[in-house]
C-alpha positions as a LaTeX table, in Angstrom:
\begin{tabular}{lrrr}
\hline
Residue & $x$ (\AA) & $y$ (\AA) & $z$ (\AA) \\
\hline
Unk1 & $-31.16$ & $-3.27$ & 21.30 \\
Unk2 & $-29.33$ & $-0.69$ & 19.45 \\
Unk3 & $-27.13$ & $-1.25$ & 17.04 \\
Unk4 & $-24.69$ & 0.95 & 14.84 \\
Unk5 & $-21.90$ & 0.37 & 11.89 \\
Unk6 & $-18.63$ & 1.72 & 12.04 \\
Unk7 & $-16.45$ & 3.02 & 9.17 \\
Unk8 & $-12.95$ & 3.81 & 9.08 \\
Unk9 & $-12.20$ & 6.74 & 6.78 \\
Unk10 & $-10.35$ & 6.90 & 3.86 \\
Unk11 & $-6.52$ & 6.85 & 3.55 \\
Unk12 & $-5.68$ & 10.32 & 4.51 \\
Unk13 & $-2.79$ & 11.97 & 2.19 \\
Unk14 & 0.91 & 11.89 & 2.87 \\
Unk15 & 0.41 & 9.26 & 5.82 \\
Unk16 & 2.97 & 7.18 & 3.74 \\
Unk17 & 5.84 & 6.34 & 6.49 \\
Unk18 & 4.46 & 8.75 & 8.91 \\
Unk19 & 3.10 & 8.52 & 12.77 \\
Unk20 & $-0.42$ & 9.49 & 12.15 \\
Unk21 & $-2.56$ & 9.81 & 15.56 \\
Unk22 & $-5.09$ & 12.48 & 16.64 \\
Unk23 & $-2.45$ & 16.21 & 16.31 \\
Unk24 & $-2.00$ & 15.15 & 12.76 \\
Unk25 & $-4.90$ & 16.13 & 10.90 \\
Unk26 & $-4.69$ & 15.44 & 7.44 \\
Unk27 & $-7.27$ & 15.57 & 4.98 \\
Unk28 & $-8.29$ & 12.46 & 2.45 \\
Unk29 & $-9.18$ & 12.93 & $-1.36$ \\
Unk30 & $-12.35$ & 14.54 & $-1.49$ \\
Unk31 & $-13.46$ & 11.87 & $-3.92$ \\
Unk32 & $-12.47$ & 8.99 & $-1.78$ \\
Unk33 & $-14.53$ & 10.91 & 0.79 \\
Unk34 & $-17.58$ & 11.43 & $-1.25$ \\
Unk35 & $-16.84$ & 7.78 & $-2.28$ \\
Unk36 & $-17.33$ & 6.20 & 0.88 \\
Unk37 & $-19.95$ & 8.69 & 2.00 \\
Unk38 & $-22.21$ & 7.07 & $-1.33$ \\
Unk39 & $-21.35$ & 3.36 & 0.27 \\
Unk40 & $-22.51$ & 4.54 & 3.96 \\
Unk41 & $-25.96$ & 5.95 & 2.06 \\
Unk42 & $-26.12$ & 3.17 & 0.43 \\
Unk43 & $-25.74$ & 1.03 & 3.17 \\
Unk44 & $-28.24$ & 3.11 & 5.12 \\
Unk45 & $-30.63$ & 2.48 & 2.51 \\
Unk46 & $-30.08$ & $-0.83$ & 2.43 \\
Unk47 & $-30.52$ & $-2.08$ & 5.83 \\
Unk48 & $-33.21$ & 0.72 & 6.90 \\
Unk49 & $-30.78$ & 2.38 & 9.00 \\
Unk50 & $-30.98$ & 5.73 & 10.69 \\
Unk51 & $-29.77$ & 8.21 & 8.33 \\
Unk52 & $-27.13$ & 9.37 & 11.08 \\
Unk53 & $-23.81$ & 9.99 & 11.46 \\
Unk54 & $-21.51$ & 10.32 & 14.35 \\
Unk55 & $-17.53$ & 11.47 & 13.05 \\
Unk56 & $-13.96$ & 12.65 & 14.89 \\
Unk57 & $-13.70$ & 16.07 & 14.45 \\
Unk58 & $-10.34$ & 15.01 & 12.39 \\
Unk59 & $-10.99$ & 15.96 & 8.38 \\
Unk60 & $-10.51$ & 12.50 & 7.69 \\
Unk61 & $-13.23$ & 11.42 & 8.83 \\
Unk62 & $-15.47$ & 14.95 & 9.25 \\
Unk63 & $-14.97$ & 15.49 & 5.06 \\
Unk64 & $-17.46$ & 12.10 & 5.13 \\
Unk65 & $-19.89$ & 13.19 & 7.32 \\
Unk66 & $-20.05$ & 17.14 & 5.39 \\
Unk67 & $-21.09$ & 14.92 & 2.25 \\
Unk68 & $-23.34$ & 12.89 & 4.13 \\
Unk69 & $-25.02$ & 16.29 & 5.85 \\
Unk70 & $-25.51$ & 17.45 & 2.67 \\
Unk71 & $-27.79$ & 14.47 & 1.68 \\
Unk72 & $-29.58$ & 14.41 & 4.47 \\
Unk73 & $-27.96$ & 12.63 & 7.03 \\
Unk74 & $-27.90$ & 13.70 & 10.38 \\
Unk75 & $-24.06$ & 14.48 & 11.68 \\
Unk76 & $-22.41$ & 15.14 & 15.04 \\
Unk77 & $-18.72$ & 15.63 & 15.62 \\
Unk78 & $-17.75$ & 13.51 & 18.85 \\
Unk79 & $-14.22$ & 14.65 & 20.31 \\
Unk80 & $-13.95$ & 11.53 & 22.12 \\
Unk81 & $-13.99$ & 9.82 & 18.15 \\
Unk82 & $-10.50$ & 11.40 & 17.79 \\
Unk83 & $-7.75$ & 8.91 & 17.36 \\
Unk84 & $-5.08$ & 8.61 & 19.86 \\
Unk85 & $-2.51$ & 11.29 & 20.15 \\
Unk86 & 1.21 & 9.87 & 19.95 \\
Unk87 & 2.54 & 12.79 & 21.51 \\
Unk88 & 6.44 & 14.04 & 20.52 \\
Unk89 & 5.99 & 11.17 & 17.59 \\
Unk90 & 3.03 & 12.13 & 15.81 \\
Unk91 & 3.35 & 13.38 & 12.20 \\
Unk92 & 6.65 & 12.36 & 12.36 \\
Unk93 & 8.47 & 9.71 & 10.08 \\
Unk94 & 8.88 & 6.05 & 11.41 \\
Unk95 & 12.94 & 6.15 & 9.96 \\
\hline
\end{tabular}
């Protein structure tokens, strides 16, 4: 049976108090991204995984799977991976 981990990407910056679905693309700390992208190798490594990656096309999640790429990993973006869009609300400030 196939079986596959799932991440969640890192913090993205200025989410703080904010609506943050699938418009609002913000990017993450490109070493909190190359960060997690060493713990996913690892973790491939590991547990003799597949050294592939599946990301949304959001840069929260696609800066991981550039630094994976660039190791060696395998990586398709998968629209469908996008988080859900909050419409009128997204980006904006919860107050």
């Amino acid at each position: 049976m196939p079986a596959f981990t799932i991440w969640r990407h890192p913090k993205p910056r200025g989410a703080e108090g904010r609506c943050i679905g699938g418009r609002t693309d913000l990017a993450v700390d490109p070493r909190k991204a190359k960060r997690l992208a060493h713990r996913i190798r690892a973790n491939a490594r590991r547990h003799a995984l597949p050294r592939e990656v599946v990301t949304s096309p959001l840069a929260r999640a696609a800066d991981v799977g550039r630094w994976l790429k660039r190791w060696g990993f395998r990586w398709r973006v998968d629209a469908a991976l996008a988080e859900m869009d909050f419409g009128a609300w997204d980006g904006r400030g919860w107050s």
